[in-house]
Biopython code that builds the backbone (N, CA, C, O; Angstrom):
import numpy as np
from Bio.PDB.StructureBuilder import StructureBuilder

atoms = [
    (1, "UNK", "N", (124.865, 104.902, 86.217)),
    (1, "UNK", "CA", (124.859, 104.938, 87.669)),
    (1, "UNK", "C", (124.429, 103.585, 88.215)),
    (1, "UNK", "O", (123.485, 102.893, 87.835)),
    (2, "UNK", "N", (125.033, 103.423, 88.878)),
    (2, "UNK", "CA", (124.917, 101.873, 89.559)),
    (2, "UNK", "C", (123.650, 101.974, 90.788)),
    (2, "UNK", "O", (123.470, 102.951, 91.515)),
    (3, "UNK", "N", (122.688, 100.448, 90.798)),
    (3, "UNK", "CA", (121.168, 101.102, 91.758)),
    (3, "UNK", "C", (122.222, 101.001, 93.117)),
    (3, "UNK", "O", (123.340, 100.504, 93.254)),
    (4, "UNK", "N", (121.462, 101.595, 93.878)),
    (4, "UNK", "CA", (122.134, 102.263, 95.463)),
    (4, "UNK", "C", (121.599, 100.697, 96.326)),
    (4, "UNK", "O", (120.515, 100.118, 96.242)),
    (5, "UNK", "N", (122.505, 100.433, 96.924)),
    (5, "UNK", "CA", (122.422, 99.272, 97.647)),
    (5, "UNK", "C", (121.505, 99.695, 99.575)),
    (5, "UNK", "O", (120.982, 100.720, 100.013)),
    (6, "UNK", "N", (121.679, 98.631, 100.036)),
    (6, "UNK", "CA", (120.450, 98.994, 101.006)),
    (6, "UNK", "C", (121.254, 99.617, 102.509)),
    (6, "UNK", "O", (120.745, 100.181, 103.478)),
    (7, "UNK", "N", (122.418, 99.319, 102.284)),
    (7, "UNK", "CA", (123.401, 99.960, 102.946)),
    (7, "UNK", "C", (123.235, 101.758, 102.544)),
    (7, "UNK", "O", (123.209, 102.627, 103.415)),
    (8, "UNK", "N", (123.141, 102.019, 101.125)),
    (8, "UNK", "CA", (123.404, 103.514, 100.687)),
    (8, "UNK", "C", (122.264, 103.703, 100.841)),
    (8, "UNK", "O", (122.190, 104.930, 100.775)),
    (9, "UNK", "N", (120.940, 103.197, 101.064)),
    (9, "UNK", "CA", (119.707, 103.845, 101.359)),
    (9, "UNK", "C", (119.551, 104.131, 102.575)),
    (9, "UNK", "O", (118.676, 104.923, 102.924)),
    (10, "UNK", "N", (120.396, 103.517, 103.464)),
    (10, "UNK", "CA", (120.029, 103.228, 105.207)),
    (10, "UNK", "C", (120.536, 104.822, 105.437)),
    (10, "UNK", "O", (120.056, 105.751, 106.085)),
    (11, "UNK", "N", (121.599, 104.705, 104.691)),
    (11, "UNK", "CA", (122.734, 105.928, 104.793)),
    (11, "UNK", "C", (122.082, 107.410, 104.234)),
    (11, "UNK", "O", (122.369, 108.525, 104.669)),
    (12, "UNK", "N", (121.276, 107.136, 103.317)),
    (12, "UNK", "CA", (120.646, 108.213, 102.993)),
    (12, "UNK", "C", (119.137, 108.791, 103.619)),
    (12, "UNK", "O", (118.639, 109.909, 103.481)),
    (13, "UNK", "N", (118.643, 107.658, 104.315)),
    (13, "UNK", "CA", (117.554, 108.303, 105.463)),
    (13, "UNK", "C", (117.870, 108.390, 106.244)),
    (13, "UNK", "O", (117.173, 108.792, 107.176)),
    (14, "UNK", "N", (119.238, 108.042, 106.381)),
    (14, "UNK", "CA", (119.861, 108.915, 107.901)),
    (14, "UNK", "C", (119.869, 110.395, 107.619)),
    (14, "UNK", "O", (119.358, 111.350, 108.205)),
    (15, "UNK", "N", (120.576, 110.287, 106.587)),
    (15, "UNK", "CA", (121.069, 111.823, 106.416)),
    (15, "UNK", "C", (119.708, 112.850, 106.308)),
    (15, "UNK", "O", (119.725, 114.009, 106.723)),
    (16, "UNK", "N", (118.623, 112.253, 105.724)),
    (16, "UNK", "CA", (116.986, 112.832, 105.370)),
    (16, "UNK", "C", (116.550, 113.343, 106.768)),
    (16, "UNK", "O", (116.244, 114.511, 107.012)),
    (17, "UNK", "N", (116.560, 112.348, 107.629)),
    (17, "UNK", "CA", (116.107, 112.763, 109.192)),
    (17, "UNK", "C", (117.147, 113.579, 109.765)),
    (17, "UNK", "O", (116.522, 114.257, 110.580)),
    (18, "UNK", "N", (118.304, 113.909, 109.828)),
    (18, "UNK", "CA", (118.947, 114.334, 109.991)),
    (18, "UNK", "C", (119.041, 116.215, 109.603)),
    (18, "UNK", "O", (119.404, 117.243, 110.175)),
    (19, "UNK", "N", (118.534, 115.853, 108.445)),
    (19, "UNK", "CA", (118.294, 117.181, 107.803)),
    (19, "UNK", "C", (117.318, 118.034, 108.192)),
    (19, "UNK", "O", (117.488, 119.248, 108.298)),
    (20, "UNK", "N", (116.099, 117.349, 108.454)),
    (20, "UNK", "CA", (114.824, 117.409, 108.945)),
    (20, "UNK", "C", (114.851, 118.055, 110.045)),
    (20, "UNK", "O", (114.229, 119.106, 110.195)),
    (21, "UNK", "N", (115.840, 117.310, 111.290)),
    (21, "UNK", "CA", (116.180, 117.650, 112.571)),
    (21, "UNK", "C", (116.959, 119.112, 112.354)),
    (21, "UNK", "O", (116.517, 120.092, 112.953)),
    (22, "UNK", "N", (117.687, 119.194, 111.813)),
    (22, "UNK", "CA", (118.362, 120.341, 111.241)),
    (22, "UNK", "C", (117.829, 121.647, 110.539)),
    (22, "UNK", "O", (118.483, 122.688, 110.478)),
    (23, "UNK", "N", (116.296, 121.435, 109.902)),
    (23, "UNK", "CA", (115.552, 122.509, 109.738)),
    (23, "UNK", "C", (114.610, 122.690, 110.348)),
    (23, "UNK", "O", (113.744, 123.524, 110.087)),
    (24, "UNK", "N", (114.626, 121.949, 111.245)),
    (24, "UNK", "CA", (113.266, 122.144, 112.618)),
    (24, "UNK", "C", (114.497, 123.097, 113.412)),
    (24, "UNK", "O", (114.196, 124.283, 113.546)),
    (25, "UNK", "N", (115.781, 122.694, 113.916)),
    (25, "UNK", "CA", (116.328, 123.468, 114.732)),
    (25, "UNK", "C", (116.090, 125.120, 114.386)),
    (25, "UNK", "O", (115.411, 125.943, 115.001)),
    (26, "UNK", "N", (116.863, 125.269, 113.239)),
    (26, "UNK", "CA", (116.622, 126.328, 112.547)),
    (26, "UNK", "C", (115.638, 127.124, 112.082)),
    (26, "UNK", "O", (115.719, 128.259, 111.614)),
    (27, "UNK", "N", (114.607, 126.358, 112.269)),
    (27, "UNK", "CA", (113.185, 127.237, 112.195)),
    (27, "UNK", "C", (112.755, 127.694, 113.550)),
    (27, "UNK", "O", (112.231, 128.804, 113.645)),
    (28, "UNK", "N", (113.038, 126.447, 115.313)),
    (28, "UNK", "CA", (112.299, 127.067, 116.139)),
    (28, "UNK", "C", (113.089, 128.244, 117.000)),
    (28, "UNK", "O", (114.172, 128.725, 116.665)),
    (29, "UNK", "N", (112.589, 128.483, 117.775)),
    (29, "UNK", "CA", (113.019, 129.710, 118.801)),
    (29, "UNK", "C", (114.272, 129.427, 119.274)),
    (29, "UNK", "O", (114.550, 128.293, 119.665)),
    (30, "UNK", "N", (115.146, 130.427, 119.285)),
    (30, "UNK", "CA", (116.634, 129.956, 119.774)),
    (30, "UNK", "C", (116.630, 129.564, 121.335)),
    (30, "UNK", "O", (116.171, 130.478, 122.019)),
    (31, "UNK", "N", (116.954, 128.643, 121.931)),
    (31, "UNK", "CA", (117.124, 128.268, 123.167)),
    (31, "UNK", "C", (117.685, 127.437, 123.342)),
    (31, "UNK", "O", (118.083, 126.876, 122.321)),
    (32, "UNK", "N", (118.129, 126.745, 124.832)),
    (32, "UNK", "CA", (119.300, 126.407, 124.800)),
    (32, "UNK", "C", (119.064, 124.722, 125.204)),
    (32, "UNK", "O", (119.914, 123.850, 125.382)),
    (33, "UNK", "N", (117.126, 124.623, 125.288)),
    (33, "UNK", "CA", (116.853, 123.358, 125.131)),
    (33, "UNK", "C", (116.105, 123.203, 123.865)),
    (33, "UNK", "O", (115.209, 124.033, 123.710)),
    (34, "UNK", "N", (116.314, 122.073, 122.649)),
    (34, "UNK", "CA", (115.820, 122.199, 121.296)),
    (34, "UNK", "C", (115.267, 120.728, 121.393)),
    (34, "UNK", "O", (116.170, 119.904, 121.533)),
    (35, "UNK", "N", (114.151, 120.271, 121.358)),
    (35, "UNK", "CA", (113.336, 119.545, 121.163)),
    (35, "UNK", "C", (113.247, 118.848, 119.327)),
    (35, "UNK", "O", (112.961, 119.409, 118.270)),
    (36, "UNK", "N", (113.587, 117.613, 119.606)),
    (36, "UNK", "CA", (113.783, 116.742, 118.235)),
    (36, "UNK", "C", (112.111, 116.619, 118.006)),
    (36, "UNK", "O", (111.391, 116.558, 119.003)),
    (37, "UNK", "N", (111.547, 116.587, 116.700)),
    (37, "UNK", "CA", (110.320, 116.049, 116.060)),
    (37, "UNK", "C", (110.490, 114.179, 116.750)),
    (37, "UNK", "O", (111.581, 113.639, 116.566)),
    (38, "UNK", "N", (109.948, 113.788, 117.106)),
    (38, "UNK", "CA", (110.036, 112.218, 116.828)),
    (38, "UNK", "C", (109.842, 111.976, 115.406)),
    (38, "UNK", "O", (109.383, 112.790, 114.605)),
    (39, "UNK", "N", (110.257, 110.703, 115.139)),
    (39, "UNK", "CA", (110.230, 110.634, 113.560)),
    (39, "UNK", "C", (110.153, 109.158, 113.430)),
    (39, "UNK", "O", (111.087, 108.493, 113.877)),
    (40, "UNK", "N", (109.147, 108.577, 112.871)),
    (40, "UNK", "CA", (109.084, 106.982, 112.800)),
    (40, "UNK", "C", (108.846, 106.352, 111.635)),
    (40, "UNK", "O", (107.875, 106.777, 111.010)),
    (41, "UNK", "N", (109.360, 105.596, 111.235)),
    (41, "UNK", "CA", (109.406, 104.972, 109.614)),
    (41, "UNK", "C", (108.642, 103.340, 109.734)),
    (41, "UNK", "O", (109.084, 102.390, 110.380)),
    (42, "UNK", "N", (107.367, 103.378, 108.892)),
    (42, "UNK", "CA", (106.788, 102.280, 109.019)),
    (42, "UNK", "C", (107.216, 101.943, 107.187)),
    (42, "UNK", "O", (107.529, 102.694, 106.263)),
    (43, "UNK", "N", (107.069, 100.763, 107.273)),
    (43, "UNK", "CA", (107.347, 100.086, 105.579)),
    (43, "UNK", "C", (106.648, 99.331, 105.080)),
    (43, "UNK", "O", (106.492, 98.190, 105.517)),
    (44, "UNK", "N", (105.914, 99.911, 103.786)),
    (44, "UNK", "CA", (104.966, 98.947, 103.352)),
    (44, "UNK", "C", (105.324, 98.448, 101.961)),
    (44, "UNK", "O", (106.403, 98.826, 101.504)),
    (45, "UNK", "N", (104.583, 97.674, 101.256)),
    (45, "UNK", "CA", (104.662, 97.382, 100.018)),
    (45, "UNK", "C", (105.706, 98.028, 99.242)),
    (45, "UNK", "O", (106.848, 97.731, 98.890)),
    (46, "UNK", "N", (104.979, 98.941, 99.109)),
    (46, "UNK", "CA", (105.557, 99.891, 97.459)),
    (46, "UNK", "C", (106.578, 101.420, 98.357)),
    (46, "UNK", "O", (107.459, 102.058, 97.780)),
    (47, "UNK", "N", (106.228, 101.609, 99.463)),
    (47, "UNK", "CA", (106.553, 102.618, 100.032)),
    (47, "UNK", "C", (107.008, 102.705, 101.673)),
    (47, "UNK", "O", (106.282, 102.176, 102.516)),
    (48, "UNK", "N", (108.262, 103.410, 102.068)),
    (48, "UNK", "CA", (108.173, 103.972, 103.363)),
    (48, "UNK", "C", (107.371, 104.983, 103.657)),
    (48, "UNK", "O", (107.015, 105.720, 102.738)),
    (49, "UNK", "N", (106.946, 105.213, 104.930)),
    (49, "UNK", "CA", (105.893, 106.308, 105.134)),
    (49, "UNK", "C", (106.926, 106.790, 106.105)),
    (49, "UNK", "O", (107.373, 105.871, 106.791)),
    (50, "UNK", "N", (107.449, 108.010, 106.366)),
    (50, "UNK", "CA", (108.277, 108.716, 107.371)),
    (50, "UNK", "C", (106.975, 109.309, 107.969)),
    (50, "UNK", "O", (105.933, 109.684, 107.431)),
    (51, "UNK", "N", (107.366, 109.272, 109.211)),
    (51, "UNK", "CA", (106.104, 109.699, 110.537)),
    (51, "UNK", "C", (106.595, 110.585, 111.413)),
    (51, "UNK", "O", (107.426, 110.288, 112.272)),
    (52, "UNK", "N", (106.011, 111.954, 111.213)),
    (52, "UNK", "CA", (107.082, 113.080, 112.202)),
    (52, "UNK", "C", (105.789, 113.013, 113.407)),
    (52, "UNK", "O", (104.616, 112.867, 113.061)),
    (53, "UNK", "N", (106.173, 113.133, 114.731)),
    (53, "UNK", "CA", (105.069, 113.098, 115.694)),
    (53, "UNK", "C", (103.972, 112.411, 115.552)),
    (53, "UNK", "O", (104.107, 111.264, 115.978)),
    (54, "UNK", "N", (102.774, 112.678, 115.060)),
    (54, "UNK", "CA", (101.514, 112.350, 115.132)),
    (54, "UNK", "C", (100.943, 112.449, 113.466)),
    (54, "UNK", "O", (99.969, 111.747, 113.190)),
    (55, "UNK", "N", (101.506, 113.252, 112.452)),
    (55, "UNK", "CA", (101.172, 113.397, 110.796)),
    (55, "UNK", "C", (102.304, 112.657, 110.016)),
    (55, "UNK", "O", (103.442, 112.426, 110.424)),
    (56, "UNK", "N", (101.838, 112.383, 108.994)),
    (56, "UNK", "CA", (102.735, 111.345, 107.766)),
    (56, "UNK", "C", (103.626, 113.219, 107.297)),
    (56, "UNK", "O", (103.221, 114.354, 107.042)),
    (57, "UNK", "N", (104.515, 112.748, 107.380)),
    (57, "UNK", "CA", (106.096, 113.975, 106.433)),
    (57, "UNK", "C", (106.039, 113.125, 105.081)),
    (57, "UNK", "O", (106.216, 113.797, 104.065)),
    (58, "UNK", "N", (105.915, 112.342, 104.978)),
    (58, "UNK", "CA", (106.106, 111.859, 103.223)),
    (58, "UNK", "C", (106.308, 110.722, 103.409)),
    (58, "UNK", "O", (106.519, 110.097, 104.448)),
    (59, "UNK", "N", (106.216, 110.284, 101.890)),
    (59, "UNK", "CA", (106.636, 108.729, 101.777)),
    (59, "UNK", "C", (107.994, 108.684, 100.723)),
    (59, "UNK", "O", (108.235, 109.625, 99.966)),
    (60, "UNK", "N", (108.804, 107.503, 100.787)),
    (60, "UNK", "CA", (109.744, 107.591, 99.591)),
    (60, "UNK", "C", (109.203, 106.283, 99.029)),
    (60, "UNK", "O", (108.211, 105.663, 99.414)),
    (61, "UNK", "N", (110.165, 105.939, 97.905)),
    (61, "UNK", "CA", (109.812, 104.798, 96.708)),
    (61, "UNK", "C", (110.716, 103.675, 97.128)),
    (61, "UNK", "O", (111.946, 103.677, 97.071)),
    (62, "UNK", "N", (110.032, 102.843, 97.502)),
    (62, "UNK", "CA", (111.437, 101.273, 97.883)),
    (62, "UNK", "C", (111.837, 100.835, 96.622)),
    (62, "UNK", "O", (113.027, 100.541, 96.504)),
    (63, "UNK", "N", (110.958, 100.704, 95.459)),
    (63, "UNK", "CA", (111.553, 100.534, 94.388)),
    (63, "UNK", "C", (110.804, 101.116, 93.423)),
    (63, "UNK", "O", (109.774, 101.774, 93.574)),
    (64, "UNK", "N", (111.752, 100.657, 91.759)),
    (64, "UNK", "CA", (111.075, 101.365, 90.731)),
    (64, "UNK", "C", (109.679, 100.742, 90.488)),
    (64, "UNK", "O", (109.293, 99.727, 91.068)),
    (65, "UNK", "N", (108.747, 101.637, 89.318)),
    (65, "UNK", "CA", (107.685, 101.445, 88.664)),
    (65, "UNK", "C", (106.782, 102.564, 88.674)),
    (65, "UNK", "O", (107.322, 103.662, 88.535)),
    (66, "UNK", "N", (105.593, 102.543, 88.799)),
    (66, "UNK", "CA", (104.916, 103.482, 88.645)),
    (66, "UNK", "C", (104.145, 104.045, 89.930)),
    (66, "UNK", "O", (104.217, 103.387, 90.968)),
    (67, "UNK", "N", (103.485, 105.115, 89.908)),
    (67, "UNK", "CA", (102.423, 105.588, 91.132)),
    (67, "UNK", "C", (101.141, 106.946, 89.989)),
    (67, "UNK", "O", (101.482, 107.939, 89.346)),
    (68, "UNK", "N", (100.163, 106.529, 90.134)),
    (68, "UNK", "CA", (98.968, 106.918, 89.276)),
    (68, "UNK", "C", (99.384, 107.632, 88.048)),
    (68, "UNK", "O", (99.200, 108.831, 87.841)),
    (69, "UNK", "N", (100.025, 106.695, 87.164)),
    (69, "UNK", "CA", (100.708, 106.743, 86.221)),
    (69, "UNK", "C", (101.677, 107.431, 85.529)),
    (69, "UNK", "O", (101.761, 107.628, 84.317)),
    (70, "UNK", "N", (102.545, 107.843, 86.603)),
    (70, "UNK", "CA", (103.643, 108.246, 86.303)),
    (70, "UNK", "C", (104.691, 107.561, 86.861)),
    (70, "UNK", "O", (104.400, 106.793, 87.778)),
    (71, "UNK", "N", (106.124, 107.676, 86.451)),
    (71, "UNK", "CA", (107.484, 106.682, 86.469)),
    (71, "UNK", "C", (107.550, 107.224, 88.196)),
    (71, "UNK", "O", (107.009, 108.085, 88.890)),
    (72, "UNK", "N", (108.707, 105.980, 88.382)),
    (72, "UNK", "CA", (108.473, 106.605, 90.268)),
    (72, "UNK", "C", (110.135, 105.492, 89.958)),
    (72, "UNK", "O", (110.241, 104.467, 89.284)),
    (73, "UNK", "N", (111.283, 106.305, 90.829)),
    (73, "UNK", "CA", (112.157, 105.483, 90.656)),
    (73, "UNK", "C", (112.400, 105.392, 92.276)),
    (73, "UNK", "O", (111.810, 106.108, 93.085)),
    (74, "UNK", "N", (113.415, 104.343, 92.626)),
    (74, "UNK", "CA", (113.859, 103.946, 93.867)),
    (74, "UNK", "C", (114.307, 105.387, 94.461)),
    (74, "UNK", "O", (114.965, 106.160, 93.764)),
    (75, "UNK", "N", (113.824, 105.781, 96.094)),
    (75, "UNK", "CA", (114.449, 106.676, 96.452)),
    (75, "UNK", "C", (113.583, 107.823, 96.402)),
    (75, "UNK", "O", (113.641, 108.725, 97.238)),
    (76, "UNK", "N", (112.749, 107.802, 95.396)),
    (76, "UNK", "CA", (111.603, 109.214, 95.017)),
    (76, "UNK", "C", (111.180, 109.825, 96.290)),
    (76, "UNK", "O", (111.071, 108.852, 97.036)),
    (77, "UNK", "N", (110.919, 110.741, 96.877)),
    (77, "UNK", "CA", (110.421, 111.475, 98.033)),
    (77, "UNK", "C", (109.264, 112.117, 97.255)),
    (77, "UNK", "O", (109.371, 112.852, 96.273)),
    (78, "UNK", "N", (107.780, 111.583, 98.059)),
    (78, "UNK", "CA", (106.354, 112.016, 97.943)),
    (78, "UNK", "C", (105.837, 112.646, 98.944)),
    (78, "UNK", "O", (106.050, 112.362, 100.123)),
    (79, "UNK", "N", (104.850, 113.886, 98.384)),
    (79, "UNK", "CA", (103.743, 114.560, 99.768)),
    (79, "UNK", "C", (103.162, 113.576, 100.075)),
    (79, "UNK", "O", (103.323, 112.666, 99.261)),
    (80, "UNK", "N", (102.451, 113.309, 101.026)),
    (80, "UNK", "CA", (101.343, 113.070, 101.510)),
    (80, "UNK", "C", (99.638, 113.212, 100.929)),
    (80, "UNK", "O", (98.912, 114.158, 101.234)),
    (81, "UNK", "N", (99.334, 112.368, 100.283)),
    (81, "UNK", "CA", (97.749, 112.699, 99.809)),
    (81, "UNK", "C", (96.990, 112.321, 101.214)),
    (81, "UNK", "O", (95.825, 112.720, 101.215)),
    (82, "UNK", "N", (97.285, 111.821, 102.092)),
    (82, "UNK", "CA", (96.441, 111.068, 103.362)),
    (82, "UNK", "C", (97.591, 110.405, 104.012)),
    (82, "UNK", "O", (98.785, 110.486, 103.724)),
    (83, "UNK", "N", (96.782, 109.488, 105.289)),
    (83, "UNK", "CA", (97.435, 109.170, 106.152)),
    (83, "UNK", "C", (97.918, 108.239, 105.903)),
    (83, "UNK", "O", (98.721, 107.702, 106.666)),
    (84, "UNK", "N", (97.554, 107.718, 104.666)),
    (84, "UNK", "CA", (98.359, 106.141, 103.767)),
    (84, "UNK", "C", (98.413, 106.169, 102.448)),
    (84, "UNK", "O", (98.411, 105.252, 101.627)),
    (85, "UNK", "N", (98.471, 107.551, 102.304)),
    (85, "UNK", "CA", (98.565, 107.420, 100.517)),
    (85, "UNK", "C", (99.829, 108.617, 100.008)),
    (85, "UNK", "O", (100.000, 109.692, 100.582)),
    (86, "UNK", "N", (100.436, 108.250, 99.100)),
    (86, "UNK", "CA", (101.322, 109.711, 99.145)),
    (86, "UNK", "C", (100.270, 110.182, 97.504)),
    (86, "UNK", "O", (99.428, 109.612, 96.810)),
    (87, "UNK", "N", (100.933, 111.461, 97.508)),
    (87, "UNK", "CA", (100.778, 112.380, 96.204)),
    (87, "UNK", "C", (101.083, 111.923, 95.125)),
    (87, "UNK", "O", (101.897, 111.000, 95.081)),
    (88, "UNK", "N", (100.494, 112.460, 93.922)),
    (88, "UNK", "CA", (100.915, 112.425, 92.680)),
    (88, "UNK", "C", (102.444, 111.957, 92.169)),
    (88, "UNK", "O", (102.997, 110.925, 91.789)),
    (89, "UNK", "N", (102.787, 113.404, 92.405)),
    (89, "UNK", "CA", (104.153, 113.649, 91.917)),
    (89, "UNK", "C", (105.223, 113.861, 92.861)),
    (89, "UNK", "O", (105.285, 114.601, 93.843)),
    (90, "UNK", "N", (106.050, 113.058, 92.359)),
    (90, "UNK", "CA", (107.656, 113.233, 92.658)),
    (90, "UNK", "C", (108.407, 114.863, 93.276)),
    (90, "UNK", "O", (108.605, 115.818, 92.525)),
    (91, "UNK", "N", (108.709, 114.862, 94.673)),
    (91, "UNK", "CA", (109.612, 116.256, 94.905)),
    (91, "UNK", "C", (110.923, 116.380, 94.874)),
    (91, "UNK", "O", (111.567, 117.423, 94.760)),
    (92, "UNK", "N", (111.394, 115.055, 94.999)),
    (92, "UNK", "CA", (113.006, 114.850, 95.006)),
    (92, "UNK", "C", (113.305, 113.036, 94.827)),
    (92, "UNK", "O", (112.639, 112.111, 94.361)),
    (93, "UNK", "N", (114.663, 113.150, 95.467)),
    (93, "UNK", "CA", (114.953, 111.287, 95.194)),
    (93, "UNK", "C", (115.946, 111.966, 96.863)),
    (93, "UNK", "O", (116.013, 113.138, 97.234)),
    (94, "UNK", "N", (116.536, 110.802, 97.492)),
    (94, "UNK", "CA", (117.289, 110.845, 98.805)),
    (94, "UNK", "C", (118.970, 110.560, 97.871)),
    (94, "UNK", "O", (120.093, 110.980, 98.148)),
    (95, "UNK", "N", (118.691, 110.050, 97.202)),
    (95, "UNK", "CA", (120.261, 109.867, 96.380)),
    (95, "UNK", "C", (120.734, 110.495, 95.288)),
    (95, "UNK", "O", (121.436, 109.959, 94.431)),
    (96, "UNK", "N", (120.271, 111.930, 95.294)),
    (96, "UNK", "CA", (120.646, 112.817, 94.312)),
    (96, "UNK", "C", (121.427, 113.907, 94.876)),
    (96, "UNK", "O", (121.971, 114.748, 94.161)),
    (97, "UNK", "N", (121.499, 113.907, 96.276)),
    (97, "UNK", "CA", (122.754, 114.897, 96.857)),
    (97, "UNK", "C", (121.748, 115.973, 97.612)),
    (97, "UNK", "O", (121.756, 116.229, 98.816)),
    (98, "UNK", "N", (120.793, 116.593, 96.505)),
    (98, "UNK", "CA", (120.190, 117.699, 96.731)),
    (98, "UNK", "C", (119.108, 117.575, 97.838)),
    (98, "UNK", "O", (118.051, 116.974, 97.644)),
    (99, "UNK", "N", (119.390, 118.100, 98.860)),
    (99, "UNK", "CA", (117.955, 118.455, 99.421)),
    (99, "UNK", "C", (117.301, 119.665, 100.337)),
    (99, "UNK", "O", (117.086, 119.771, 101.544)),
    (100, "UNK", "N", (117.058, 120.631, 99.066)),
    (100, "UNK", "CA", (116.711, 121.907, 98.913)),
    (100, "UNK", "C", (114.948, 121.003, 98.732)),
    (100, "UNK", "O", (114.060, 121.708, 99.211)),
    (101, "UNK", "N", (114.573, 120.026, 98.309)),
    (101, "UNK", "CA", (113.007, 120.143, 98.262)),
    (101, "UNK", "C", (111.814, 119.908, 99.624)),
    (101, "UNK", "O", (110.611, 119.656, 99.568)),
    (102, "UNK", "N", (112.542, 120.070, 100.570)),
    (102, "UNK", "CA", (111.645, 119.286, 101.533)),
    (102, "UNK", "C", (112.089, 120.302, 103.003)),
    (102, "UNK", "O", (113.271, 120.647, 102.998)),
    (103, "UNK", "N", (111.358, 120.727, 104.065)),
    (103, "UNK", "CA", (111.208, 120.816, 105.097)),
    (103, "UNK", "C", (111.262, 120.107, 106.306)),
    (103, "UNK", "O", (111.471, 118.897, 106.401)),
    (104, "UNK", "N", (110.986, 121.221, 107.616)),
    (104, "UNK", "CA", (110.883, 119.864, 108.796)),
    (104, "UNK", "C", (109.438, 119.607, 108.280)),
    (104, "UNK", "O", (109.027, 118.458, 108.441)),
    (105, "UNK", "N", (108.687, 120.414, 107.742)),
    (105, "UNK", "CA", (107.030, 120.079, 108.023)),
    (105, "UNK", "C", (106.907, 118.933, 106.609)),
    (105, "UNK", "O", (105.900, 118.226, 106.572)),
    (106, "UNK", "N", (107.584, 118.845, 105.883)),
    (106, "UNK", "CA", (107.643, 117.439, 104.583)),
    (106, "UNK", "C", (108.019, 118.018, 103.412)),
    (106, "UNK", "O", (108.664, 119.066, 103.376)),
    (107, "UNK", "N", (107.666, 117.417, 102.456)),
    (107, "UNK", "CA", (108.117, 117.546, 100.977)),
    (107, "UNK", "C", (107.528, 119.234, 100.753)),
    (107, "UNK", "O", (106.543, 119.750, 101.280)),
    (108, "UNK", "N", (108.267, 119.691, 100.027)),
    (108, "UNK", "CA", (107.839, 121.217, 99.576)),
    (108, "UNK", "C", (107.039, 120.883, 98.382)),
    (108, "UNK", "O", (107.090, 119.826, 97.753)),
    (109, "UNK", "N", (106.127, 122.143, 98.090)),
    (109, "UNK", "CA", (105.139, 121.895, 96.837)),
    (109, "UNK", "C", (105.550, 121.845, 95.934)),
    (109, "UNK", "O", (106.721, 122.225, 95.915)),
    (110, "UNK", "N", (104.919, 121.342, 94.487)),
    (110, "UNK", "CA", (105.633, 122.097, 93.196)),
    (110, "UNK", "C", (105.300, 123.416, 92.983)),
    (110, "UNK", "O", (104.318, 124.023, 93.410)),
    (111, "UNK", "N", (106.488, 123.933, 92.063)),
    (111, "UNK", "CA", (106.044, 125.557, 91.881)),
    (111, "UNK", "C", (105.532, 125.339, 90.344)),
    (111, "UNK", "O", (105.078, 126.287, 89.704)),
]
sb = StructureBuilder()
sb.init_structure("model")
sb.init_model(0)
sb.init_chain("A")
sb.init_seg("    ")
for serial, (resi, resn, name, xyz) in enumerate(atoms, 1):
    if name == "N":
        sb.init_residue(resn, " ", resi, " ")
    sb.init_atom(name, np.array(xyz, "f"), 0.0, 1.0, " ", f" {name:<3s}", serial, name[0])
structure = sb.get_structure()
């Protein structure tokens, strides 16, 4: 598999927020005015932090290497340990098609 260029990443946190917006619809009260989460992406070092309203929704991986010693590849989608730190472990990647792991409220737990 060839690494995803920054064009196919732009393209794939579109589609992430997008989705997001799409299971907030579907979760709130049917009406005929539907209120978007704001959603703001700050970028640091090792990580984006996605920002729904006022709480961190997760962080993803800008690139490969590690995070408290485990493999972390480009793309990885993390909980939240704090307001600047993500979690342990890995819930998904944005360039694997699938995204059954995550909510409007962020990354789903492990089972």
């Amino acid at each position: 598999m060839n690494k995803p260029t920054k064009k196919d990443f732009d393209k794939a946190i579109t589609y992430l927020i997008e989705g997001i917006h799409a299971d907030y619809s579907a979760w709130s009260y049917p009406s005929s005015v539907r209120v978007k989460p704001a959603i703001h992406l700050k970028e640091g070092r090792k990580f984006l932090k996605i920002i729904r309203d006022n709480s961190v929704w997760g962080f993803i991986a800008l690139k490969d290497g590690s995070h408290k010693g485990l493999p972390l590849k480009f793309g990885d989608v993390l909980k939240p340990a704090g307001f600047n730190a993500p979690a342990k472990h890995t819930r998904g990647n944005i360039f694997n098609g699938d995204h059954s792991y995550y909510s409007w409220t962020g990354p789903n737990y492990l089972i």
